[in-house]
PyMOL CGO cylinders between C-alpha atoms (Angstrom):
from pymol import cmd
from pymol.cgo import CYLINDER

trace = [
    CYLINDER, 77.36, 132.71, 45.70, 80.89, 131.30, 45.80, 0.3, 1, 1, 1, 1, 1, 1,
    CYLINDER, 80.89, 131.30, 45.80, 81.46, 133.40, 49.11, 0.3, 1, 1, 1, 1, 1, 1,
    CYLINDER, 81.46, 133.40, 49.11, 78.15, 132.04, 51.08, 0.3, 1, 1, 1, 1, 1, 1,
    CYLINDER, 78.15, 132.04, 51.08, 79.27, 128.45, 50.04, 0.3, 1, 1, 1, 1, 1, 1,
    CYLINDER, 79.27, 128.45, 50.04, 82.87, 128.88, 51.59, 0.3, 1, 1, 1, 1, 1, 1,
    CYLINDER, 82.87, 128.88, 51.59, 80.66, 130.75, 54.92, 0.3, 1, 1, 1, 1, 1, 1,
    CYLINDER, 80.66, 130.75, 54.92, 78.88, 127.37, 55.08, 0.3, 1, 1, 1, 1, 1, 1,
    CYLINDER, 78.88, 127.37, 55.08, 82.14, 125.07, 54.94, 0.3, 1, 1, 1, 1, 1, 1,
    CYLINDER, 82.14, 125.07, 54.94, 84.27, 127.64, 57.21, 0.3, 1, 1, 1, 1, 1, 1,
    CYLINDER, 84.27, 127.64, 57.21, 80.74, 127.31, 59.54, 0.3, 1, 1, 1, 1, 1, 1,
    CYLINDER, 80.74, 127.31, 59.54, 81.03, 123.60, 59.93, 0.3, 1, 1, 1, 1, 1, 1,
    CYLINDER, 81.03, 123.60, 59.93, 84.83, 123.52, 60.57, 0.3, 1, 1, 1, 1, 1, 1,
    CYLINDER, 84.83, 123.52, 60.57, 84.27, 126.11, 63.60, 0.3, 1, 1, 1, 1, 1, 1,
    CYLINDER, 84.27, 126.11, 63.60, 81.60, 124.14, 65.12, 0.3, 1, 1, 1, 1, 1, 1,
    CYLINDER, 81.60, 124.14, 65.12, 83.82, 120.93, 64.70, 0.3, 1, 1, 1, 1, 1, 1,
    CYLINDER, 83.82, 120.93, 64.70, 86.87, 122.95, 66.18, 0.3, 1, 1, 1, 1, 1, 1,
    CYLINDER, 86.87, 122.95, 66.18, 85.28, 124.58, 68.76, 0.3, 1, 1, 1, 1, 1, 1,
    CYLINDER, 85.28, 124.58, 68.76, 83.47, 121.13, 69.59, 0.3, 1, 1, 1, 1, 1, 1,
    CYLINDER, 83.47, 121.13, 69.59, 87.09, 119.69, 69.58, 0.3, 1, 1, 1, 1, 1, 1,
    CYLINDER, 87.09, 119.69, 69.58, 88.34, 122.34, 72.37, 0.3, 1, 1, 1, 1, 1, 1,
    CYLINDER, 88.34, 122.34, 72.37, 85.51, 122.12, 74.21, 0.3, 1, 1, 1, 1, 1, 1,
    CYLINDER, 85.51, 122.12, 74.21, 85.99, 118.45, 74.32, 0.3, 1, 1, 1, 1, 1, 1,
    CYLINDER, 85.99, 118.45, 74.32, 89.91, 118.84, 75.58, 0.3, 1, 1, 1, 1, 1, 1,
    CYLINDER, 89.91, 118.84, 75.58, 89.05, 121.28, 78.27, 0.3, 1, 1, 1, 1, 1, 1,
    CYLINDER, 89.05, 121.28, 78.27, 86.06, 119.04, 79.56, 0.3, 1, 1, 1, 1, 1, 1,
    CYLINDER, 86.06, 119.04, 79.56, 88.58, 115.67, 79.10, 0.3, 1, 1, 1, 1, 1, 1,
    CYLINDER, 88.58, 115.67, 79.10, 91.59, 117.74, 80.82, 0.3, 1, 1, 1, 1, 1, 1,
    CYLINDER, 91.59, 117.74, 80.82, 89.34, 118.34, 84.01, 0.3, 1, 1, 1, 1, 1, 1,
    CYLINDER, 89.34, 118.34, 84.01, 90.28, 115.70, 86.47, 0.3, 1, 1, 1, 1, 1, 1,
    CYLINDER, 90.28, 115.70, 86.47, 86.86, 115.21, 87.99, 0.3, 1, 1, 1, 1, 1, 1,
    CYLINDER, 86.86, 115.21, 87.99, 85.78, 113.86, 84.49, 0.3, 1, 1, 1, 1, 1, 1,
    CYLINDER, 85.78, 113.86, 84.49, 84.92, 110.13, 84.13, 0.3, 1, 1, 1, 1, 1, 1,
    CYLINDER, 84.92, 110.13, 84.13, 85.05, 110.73, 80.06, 0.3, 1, 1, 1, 1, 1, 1,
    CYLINDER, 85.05, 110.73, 80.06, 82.61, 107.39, 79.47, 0.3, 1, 1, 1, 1, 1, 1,
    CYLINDER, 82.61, 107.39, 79.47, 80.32, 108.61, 81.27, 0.3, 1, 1, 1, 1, 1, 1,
    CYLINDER, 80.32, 108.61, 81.27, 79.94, 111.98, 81.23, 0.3, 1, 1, 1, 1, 1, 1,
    CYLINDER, 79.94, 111.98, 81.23, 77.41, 113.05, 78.55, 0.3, 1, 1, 1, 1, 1, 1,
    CYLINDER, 77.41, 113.05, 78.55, 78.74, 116.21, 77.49, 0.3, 1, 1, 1, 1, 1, 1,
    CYLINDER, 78.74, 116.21, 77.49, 82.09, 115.07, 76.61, 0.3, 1, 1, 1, 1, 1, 1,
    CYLINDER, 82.09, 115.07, 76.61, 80.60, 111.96, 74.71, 0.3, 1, 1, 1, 1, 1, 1,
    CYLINDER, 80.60, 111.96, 74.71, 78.16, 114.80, 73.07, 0.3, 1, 1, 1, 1, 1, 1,
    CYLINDER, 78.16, 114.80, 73.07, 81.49, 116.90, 71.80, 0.3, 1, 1, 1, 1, 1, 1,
    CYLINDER, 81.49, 116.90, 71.80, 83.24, 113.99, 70.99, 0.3, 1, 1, 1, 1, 1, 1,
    CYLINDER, 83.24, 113.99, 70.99, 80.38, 112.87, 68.32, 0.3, 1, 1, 1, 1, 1, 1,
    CYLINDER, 80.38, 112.87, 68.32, 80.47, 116.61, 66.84, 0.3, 1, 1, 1, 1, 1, 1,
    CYLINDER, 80.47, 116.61, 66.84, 84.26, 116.22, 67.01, 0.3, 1, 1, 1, 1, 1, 1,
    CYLINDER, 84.26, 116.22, 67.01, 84.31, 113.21, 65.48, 0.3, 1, 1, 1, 1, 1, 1,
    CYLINDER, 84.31, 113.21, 65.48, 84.60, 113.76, 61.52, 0.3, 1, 1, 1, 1, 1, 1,
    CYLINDER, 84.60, 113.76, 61.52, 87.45, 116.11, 62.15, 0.3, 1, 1, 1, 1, 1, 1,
    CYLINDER, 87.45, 116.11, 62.15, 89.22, 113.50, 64.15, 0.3, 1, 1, 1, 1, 1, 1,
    CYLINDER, 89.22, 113.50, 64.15, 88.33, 110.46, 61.58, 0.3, 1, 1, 1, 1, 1, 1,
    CYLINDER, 88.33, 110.46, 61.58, 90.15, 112.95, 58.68, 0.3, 1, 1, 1, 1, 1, 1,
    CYLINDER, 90.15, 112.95, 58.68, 93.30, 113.01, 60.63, 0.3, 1, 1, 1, 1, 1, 1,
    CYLINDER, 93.30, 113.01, 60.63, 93.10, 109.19, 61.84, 0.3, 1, 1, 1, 1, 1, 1,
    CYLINDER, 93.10, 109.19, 61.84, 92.42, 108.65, 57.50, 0.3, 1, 1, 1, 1, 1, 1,
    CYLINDER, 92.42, 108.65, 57.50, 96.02, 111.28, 57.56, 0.3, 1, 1, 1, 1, 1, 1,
    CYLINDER, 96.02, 111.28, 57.56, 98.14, 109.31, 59.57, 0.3, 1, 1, 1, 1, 1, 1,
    CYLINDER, 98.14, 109.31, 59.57, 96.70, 105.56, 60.14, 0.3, 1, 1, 1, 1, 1, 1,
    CYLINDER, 96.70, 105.56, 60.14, 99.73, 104.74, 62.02, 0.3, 1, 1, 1, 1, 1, 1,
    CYLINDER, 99.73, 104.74, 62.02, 99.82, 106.84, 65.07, 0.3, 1, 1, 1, 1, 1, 1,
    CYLINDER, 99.82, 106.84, 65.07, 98.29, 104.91, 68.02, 0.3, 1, 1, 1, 1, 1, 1,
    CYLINDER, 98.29, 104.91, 68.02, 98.04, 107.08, 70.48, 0.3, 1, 1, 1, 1, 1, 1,
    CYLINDER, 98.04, 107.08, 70.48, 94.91, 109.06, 70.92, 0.3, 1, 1, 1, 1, 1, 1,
    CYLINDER, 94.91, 109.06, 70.92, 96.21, 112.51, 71.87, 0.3, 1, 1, 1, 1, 1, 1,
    CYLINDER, 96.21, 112.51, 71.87, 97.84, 112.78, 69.11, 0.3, 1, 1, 1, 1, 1, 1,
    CYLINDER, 97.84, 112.78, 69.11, 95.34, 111.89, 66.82, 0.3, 1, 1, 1, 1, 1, 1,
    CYLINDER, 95.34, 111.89, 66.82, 93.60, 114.85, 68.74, 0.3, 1, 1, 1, 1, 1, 1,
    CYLINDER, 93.60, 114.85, 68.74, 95.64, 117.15, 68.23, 0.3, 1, 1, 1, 1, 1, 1,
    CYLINDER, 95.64, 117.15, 68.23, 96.53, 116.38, 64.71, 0.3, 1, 1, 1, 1, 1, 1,
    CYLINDER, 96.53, 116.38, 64.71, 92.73, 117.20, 63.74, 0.3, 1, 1, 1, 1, 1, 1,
    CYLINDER, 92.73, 117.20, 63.74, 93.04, 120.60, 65.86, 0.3, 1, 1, 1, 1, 1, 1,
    CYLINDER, 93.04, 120.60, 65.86, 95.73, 122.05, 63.86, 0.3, 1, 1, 1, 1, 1, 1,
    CYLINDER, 95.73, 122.05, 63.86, 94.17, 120.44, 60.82, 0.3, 1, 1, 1, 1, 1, 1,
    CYLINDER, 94.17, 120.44, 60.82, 90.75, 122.14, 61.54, 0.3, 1, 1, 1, 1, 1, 1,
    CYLINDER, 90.75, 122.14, 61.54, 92.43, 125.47, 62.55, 0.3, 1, 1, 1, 1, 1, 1,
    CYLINDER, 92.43, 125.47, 62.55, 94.57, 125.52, 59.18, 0.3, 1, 1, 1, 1, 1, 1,
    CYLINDER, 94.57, 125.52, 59.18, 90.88, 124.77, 57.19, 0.3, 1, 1, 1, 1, 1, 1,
    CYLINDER, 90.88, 124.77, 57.19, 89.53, 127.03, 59.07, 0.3, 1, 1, 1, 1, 1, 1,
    CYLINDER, 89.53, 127.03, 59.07, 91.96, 130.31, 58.31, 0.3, 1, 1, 1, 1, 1, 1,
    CYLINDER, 91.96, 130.31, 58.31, 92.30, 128.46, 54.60, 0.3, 1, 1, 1, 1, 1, 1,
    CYLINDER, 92.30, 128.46, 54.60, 88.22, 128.97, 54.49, 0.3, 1, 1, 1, 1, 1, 1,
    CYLINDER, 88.22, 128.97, 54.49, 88.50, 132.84, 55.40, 0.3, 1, 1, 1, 1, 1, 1,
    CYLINDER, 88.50, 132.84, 55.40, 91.27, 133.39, 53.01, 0.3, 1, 1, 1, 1, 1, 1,
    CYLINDER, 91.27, 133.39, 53.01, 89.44, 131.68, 50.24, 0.3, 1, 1, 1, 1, 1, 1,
    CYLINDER, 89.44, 131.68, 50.24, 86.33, 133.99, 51.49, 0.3, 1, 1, 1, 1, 1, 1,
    CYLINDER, 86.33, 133.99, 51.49, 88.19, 136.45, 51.02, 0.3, 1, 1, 1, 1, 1, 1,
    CYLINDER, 88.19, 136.45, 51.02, 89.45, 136.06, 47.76, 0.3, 1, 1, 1, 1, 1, 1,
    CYLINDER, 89.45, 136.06, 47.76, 86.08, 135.12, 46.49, 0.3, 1, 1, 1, 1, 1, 1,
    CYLINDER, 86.08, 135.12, 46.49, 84.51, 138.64, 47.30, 0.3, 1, 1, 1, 1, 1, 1,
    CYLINDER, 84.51, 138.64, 47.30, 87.13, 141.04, 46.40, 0.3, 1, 1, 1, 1, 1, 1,
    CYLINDER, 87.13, 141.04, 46.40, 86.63, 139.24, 43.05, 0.3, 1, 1, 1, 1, 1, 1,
    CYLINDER, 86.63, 139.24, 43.05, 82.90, 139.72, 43.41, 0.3, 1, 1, 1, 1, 1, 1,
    CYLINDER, 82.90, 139.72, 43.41, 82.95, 143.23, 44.03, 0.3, 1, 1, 1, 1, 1, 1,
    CYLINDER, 82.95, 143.23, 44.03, 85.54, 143.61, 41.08, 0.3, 1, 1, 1, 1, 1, 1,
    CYLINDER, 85.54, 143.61, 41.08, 88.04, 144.97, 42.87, 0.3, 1, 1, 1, 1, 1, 1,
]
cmd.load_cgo(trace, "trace")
């Protein structure tokens, strides 16, 4: 039970991370008008409560790439957190 409820969590931080990549490959492209382009405004809304938790982390950086990449390694640390915790949870399921 404990191990399908960290699954679901770990689930939602990969889609956010991978959502977050996605959206600095598309952005690093130099073709890409980011306002307009659909696709990187439809990452950036998945993207978007990872990158609100780091602005909430550190309210006084400015500058946007850093914000950015602040919620990467934030997501990526929750994320290998997530499978530890997994982990744990069913070795102490299976009693061993």
């Amino acid at each position: 039970m404990l191990a399908d409820a960290l699954s679901m969590l770990r689930m939602l931080v990969e889609i956010n991370l991978f959502a977050l990549v996605g959206q600095g490959v598309l952005g690093a492209l130099p073709w890409v008008d980011r306002e307009r382009n659909f696709f990187y405004t439809l990452l950036a809304t998945v993207a978007s409560p990872g990158v609100r938790f780091a602005r909430w982390l550190a309210p006084g950086l400015r500058e946007e790439r850093r914000v950015l990449w602040i919620a990467l390694f934030l997501l990526l640390g929750m994320w290998l957190a997530l499978g530890a915790a997994k982990q744990v949870a069913l070795g102490t399921a299976q009693g061993g």
